[in-house]
C-alpha positions in Angstrom: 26.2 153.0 198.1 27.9 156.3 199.1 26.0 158.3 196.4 22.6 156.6 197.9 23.6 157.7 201.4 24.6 161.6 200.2 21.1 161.1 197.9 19.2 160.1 201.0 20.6 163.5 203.4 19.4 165.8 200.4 16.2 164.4 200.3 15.9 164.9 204.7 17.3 168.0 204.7 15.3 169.4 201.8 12.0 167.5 203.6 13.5 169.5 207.0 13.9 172.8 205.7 10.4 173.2 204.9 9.9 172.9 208.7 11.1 174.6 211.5 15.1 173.7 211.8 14.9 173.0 215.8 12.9 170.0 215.4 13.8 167.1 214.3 11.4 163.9 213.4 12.2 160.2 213.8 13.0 159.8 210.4 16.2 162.6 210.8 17.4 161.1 214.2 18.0 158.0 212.3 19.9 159.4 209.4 21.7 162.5 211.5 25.0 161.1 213.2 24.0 159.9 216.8 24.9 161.6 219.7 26.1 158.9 221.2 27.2 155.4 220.4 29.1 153.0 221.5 31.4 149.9 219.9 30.9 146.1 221.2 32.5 145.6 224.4 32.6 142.0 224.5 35.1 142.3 220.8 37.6 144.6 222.8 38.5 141.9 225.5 41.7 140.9 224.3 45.0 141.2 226.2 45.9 144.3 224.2 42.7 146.0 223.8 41.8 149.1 225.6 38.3 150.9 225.3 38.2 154.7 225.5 35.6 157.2 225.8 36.0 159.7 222.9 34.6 163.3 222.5 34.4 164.9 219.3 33.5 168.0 217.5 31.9 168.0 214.2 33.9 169.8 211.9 32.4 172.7 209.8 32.0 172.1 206.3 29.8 172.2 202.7 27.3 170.5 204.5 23.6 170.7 205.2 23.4 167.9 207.2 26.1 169.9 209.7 24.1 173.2 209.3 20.7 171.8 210.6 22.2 169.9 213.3 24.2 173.3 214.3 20.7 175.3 213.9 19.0 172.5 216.2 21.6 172.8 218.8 20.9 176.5 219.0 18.1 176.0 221.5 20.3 175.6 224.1 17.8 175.5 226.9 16.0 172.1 225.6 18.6 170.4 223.4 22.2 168.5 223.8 24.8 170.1 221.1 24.1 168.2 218.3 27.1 169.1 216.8 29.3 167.3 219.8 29.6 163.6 219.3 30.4 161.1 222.1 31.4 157.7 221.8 32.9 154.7 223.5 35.6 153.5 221.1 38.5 149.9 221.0 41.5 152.3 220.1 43.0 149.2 219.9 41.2 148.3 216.4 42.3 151.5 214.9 45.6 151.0 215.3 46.0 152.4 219.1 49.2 150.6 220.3 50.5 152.9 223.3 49.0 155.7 225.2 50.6 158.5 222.9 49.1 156.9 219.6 45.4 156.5 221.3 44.3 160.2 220.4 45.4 159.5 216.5 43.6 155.9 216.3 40.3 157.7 217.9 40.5 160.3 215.2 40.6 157.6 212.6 37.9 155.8 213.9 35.6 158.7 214.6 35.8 159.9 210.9 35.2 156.4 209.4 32.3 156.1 211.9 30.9 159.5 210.5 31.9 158.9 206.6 28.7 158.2 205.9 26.9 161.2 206.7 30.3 163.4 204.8 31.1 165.1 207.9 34.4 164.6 210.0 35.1 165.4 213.7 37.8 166.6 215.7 38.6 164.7 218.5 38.7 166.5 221.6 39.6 164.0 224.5 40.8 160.3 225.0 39.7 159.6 228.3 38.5 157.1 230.8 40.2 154.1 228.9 39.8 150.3 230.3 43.4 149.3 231.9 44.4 145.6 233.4 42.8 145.1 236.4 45.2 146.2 239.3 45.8 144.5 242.6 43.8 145.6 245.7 44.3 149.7 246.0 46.0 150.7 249.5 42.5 152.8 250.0 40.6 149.3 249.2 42.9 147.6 251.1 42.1 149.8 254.6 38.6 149.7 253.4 38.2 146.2 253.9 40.2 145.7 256.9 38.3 148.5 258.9 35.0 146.6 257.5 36.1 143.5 258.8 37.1 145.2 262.3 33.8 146.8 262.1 31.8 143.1 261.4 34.4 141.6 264.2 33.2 144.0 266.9 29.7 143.8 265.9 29.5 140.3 266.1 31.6 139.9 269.2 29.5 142.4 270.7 26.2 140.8 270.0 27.2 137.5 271.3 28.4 139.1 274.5 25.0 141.1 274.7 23.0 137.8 274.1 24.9 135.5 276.3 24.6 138.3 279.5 20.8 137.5 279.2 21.9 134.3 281.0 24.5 135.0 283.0 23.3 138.9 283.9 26.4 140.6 282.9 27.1 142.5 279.7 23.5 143.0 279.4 23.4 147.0 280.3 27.4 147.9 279.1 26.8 151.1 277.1 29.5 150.1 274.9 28.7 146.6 274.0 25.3 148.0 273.2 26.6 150.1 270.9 27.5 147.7 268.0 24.9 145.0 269.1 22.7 144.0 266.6 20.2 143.4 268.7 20.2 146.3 270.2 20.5 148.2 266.8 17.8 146.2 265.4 15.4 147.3 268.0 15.9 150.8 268.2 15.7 150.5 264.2 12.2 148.6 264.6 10.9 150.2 267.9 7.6 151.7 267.7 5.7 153.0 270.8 2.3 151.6 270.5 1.1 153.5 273.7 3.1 157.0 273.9 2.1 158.7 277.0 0.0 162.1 277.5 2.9 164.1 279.2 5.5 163.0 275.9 4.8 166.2 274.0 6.7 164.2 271.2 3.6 161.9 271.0 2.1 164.4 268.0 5.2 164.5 265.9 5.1 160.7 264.2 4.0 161.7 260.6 7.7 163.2 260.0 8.3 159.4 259.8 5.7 159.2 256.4 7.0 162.4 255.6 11.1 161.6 255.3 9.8 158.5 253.8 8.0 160.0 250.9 10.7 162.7 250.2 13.5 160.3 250.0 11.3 158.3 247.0 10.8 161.9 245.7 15.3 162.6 245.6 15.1 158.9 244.4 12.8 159.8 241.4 14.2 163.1 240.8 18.0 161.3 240.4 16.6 158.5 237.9 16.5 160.8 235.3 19.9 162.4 235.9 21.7 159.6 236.3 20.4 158.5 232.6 21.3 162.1 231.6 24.9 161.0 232.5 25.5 158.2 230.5 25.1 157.3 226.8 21.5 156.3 225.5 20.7 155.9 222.0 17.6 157.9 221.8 19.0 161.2 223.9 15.5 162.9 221.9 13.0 161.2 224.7 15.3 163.7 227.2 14.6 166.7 224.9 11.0 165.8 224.4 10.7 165.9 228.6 11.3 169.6 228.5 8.2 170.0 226.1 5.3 168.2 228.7 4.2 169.7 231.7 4.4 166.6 234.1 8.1 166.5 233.2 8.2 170.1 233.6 6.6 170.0 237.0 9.2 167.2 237.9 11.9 169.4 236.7 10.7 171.8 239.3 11.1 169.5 241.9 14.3 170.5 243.8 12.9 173.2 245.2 11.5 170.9 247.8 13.9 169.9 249.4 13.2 172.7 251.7 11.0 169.8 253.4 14.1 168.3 254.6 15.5 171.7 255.8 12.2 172.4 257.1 12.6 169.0 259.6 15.7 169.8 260.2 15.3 173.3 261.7 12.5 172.3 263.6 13.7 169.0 265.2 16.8 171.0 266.1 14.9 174.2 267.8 12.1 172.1 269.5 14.4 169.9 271.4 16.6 172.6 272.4 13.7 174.4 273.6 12.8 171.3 275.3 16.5 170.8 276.7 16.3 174.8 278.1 13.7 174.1 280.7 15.9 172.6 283.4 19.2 173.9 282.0 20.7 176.6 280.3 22.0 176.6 277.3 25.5 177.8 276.7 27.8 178.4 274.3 29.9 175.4 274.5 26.6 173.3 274.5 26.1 174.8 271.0 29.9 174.2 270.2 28.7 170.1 271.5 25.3 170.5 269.3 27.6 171.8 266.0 29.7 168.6 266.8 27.1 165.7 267.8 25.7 167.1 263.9 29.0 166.2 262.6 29.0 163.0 264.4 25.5 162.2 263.4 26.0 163.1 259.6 30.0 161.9 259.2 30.0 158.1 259.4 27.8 157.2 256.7 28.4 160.1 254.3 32.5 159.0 255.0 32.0 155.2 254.3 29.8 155.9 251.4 32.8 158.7 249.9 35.3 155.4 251.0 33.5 153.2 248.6 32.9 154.9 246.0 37.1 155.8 245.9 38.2 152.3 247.0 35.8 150.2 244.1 36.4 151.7 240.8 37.0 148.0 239.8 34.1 146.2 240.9 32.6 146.2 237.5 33.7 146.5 233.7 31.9 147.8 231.1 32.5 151.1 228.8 29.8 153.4 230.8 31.3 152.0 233.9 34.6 153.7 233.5 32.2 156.9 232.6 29.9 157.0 235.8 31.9 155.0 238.2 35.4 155.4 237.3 35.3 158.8 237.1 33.6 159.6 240.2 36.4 157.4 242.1 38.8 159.9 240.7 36.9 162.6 241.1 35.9 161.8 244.8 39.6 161.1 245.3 40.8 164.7 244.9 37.5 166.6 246.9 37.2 163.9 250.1 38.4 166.0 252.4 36.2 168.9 251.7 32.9 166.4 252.2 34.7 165.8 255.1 34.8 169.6 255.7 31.5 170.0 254.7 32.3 172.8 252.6 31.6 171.3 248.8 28.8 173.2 248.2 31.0 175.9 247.4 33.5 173.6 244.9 33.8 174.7 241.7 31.3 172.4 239.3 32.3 170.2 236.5 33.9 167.4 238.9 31.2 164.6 239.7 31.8 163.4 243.6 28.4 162.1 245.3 26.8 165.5 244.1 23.7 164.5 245.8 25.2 164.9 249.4 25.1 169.1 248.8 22.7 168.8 250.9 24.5 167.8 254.0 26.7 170.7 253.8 23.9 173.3 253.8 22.4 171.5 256.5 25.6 171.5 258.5 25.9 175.1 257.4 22.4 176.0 258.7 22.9 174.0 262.2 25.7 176.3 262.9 23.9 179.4 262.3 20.8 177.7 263.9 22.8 176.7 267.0 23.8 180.6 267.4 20.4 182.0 266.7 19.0 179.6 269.6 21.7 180.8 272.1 19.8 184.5 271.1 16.2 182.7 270.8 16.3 181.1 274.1 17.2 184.0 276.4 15.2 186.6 274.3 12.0 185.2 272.7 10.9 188.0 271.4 13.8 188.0 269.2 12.9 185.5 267.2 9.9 186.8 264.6 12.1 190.1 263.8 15.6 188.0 263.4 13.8 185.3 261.1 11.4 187.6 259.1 15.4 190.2 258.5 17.0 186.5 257.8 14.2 185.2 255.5 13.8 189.2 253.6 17.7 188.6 253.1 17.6 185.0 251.3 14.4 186.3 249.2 16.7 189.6 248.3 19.3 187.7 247.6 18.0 185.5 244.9 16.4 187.7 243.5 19.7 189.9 242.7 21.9 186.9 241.8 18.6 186.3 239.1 18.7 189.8 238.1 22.5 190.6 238.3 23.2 186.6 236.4 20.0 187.0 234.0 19.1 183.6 235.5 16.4 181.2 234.6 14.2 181.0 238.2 13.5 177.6 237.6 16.7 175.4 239.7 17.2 172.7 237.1 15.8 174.4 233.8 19.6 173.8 232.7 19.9 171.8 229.0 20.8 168.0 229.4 24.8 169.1 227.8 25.1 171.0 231.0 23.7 168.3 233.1 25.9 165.5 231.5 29.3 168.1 232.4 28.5 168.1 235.7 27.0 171.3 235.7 30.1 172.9 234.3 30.3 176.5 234.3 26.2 176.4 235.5 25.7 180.2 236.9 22.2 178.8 238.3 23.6 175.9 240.3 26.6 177.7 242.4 24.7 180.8 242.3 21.0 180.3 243.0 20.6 176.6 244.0 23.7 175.6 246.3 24.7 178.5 248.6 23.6 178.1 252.3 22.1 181.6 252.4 19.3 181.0 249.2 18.5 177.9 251.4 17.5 180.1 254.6 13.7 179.7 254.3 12.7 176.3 255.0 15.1 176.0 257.6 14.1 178.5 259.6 10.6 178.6 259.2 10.8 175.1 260.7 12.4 177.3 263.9 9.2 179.5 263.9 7.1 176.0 263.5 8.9 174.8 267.0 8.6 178.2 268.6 4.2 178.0 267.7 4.3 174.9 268.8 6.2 174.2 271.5 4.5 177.6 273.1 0.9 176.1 272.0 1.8 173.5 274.3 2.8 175.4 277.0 -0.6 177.2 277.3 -2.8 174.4 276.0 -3.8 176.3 273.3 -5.6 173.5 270.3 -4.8 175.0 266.8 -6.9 172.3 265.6 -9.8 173.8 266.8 -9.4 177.3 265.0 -11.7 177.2 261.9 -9.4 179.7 259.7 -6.1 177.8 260.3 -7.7 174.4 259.2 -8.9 175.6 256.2 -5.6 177.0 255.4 -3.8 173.3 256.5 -6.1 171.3 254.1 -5.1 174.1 251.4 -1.0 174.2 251.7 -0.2 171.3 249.7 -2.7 172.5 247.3 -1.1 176.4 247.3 2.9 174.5 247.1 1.8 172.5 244.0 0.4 175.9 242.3 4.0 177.3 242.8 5.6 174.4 241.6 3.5 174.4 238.2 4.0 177.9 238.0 7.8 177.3 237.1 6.2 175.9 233.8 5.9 178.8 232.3 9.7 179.7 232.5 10.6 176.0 230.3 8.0 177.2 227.4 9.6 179.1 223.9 7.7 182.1 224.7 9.7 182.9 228.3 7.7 185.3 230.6 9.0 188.9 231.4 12.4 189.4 233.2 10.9 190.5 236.4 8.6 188.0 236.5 12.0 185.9 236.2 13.2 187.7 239.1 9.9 187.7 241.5 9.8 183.7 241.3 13.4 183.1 241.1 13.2 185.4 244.8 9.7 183.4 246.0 9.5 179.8 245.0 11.5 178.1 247.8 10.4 181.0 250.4 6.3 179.7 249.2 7.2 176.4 249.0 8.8 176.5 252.5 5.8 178.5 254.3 3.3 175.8 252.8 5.1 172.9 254.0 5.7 174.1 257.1 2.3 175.7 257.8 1.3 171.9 257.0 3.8 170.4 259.4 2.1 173.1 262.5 -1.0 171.4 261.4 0.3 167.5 261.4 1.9 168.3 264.6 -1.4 170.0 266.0 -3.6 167.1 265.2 -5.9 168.8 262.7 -7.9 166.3 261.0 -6.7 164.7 257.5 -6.5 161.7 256.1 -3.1 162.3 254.5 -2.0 163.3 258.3 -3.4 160.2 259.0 -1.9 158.6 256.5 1.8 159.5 257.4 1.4 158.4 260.4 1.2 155.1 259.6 3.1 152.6 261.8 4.7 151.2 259.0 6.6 154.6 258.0 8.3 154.6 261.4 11.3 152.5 260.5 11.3 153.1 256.7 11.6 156.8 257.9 14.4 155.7 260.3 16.6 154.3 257.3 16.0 157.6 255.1 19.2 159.2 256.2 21.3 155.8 255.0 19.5 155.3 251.4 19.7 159.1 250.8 23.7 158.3 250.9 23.6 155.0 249.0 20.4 155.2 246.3 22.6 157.1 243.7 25.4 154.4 244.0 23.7 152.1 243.9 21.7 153.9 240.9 25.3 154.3 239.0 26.6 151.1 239.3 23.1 149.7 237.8 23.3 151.8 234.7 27.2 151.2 234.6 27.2 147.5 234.7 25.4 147.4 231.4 27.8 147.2 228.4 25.1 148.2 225.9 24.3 151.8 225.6 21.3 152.5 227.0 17.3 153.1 226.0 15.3 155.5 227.7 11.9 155.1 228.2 9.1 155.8 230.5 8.9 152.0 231.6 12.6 152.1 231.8 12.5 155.0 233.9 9.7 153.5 236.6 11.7 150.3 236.6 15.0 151.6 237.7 13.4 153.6 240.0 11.7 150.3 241.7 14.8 148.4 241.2 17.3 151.7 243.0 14.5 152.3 246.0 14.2 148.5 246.9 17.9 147.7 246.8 18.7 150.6 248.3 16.6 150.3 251.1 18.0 146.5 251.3 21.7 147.8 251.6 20.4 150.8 254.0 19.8 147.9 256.5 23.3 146.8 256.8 24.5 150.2 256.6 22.4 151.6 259.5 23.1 148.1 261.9 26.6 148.6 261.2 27.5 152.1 260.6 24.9 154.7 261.5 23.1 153.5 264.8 26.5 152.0 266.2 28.6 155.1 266.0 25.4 156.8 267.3 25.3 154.9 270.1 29.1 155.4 271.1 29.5 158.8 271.1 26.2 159.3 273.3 28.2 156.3 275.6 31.3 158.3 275.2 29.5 161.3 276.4 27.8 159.8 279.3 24.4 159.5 277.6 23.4 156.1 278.9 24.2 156.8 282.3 22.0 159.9 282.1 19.3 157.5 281.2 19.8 155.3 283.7 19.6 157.9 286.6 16.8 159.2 285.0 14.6 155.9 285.0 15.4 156.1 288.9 13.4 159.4 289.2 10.7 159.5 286.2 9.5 163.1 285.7 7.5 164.4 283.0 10.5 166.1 281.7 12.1 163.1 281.8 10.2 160.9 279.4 10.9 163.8 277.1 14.5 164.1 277.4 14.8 160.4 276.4 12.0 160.5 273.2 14.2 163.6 272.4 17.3 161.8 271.6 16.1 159.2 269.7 14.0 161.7 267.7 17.4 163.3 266.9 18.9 160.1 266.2 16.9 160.1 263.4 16.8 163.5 261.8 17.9 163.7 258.3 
């Protein structure tokens, strides 16, 4: 049988040499070691097993098995290192009795796995292995009692708000309002079917449709990484994603989350342009605006980070201990720079709710927002010079750091072994993709967006009646998908020129960013278009309300699906669209909890700490036009993401 087997690896490599040595076909997938594999979970359940994840390097030798997979591995931009083997492994069956003889019972059972191809492996790490359940961690422990203090008040409160319908008290305390779920539910649900003609915020409900549709887009950006991750059988289907241009153009995809920035910037500038005309804006009221961020962004992000430290143990499995298991430890040593918002900067290679970057460039870019409106505000003719020197610096910039690192421009055009370390030692992620200052663009173009408009509105002045500027808003989404696809051409063999590198490496987000936002002037301006029309829909309003919650939970609750499965995975195109169903319904479904519990309540009490409800009471006394903008405001900014 074992001369068969040697017989049958001449016969593919010979077949395979004839070819080009980076590609392999069906037939050599099956007969070349797998990348991954895993042994039966349910047979390591005894009282003394224990279940590691093992990772190995195949061993040079007389082989020509080992020298194509070494040759195919060379591509390094499209293929995992075929010469690294991964494995989930019962230590236990290979003789594995302590923690000190775990490494030499791994060895033993990595080179009986891999006899049959005549190669061998050094193992390289034990790690990750299933221990006896343990009781209730302290951080669990406080977990669930603050939970049950929060579901005590929240209840408590509700019944108090419901009952002072009858007997008139209760009814208008700030602070039972706060954690009612009535009251949460409403200003989750609430959609003005009549907005009047002075609420300049009237124009601005597509950013509902808009948050909506890029938080399916993160969604379906992560459903592929999170597979990237964990062990799949057929890790070729990833490799043959680099090689279409759909997949290509989805690998591109990142750069648009300059929408979000975008929304950000402008939500923050317009209503502090808004809050200017009656008072002035000082430095301690941008000191308040840096902290109501952190109080608006903190809660959920914290009580997601809590969960995912307190419940490594809510599920068993081998690729549970990988994706979840590992993230509780990880997320255990880096909490308090989330808390910080400072993790942007971390050194990669450590997997903590990676996906929540995002929040610490925004926080980032609110402080240096909330100083360049103090300048803004009293000097408006500041703000075209200080944005156009701020946006020439973040376009300079990236393009250095692509020159000076001899960076791909394309964010994620990073090989899937660099993806599954966590980005370890990834040049292009801590140098191009996660500092605050290549991130400038979309941000502040969304401040020049609010200075347009807000001044459009303050001379009556309809943009959606200039010809030229219509054309060009019908044409941006068109002009941002060109750039996108034009990343392509960095993913193919034949790579174009290294300052062609550097010009889109220096452009894309900056193009991406103008586009969007010249499209958001034109939403907001009520040009005519049926995908303005379109966002706008009345349904978006609270789906766009919870994007700020199931941005926080969709990857968890993305992990723990693809850990709770003790099979190694399949990837496939119908087993990417269904976990990408399965993560955006559920997710939305926890959101609601999450936002009636967490998000709108803590919302709620700081404004009450802060006075806020009484200001809105006094100002329902005397209704002015500024008035019914004040109050839209807040709520708007309850809900920027």
């Amino acid at each position: 049988m074992k001369c068969y087997t040697k017989l049958l690896i001449l016969l593919l490599v010979n077949t395979l040499a004839e070819c080009d040595g980076s590609h392999f076909n069906a037939t050599a997938f099956a007969e070349a070691p797998p990348l991954y594999a895993l042994d039966e979970w349910s047979q390591c359940q005894r009282a003394e097993d224990v279940y590691c994840i093992v990772h190995a390097a195949l061993t040079p030798a007389n082989s020509p098995l080992y020298d194509l997979l070494q040759e195919y591995s060379a591509d390094t931009q499209k293929h995992y290192n075929r010469t690294l083997v991964h494995r989930g492994i019962c230590v236990s069956r290979c003789g594995g009795q302590g923690p000190d003889t775990w490494h030499d019972a791994a060895q033993l059972c990595v080179n009986q796995n891999l006899a049959r191809y005549d190669l061998q492996a050094e193992v390289l790490s034990v790690e990750w292995c299933n221990k006896p359940i343990p009781k209730l961690s302290a951080s669990a422990f406080a977990f669930n009692i603050v939970l049950l203090i929060l579901l005590g008040a929240t209840f408590l409160t509700t019944g108090l708000h419901v009952l002072g319908k009858y007997c008139g008290r209760f009814q208008e305390n700030r602070y039972i309002l706060a954690f009612s779920i009535k009251n949460n539910w409403k200003i989750l649900t609430h959609i003005r079917s009549n907005p009047k003609e002075e609420d300049r915020t009237r124009d601005l409900s597509s950013l509902e449709g808009i948050r909506f549709l890029g938080t399916l887009g993160v969604i379906s950006t992560h459903v592929t990484i999170v597979y990237i991750y964990s062990f799949i059988d057929n890790p070729e289907f990833i490799e043959s994603m680099f090689d279409h241009i759909p997949t290509q153009v989805a690998f591109n995809s990142p750069i648009w989350m300059q929408v979000f920035f975008s929304i950000s910037g402008f939500l923050t500038a317009y209503f502090t342009l808004i809050y200017s005309e009656k008072r002035s804006l000082t430095f301690g009221k941008c000191l308040l605006s840096v902290i109501n961020r952190f109080m608006r962004l903190t809660p959920v992000a914290m009580a997601g980070l809590w969960f995912t430290i307190a419940f490594p143990r809510l599920g068993t499995g081998p690729q549970w201990q990988l994706l979840v298991e590992r993230e509780s430890h990880h997320c255990s040593e880096r909490w308090w720079y989330h808390l910080l918002y400072v993790h942007n900067h971390l050194t990669l290679g450590k997997f903590c709710m990676g996906h929540t970057w995002y929040l610490a460039v925004d926080m980032q870019l609110h402080i240096l927002g909330s100083i360049l409106l103090l300048i803004f505000v009293k000097w408006r003719k500041a703000v075209a010079p200080v944005i156009s020197v701020l946006v020439t610096f973040s376009i300079v910039a990236s393009g250095l750091i692509v020159y000076f690192y001899n960076l791909s421009p394309i964010i994620t055009a990073q090989n899937p072994e660099v993806v599954s370390n966590m980005f370890k030692d990834s040049n292009l992620m801590t140098k191009l993709y996660l500092p605050v200052w290549t991130n400038l663009s979309g941000y502040l173009f969304g401040f020049a967006v609010a200075f347009i408009y807000y001044n459009n509105q303050e001379k009556g002045f309809m943009l959606n009646e200039v010809k030229w500027f219509n054309i060009l808003f019908h044409t941006t989404l068109t002009l941002a998908l060109v750039v996108t696809l034009a990343g392509v051409a960095f993913l193919m063999d034949t790579k174009p020129s290294r300052w062609a590198a550097i010009v889109y490496g220096s452009l894309d987000r900056t193009l991406i960013a103008l586009c969007f936002n010249v499209f958001l002037l034109g939403c907001f301006s009520n040009c005519k278009s049926v995908v303005r029309d379109a966002l706008s829909w009345r349904g978006f309003h609270t789906l766009g309300r919870l994007s700020y919650c199931v941005f926080i939970v969709h990857f968890i609750v993305m992990r723990m699906s693809v850990a709770s499965n003790t099979q190694i995975g399949h990837i496939s195109f119908y087993s990417l669209i269904s976990l990408l169903i399965v993560s955006s319904v559920l997710s939305y479904v926890v959101a609601i909890p999450v936002y009636l519990l967490i998000e709108s309540p803590f919302i709620q009490l700081w404004k009450a700490l802060l006075g806020g409800n009484k200001k809105k009471e006094d100002s329902k006394q005397q209704p002015t036009k500024l008035t019914v903008i004040k109050t839209r405001s807040k709520r708007n900014d309850i809900n920027e993401v």
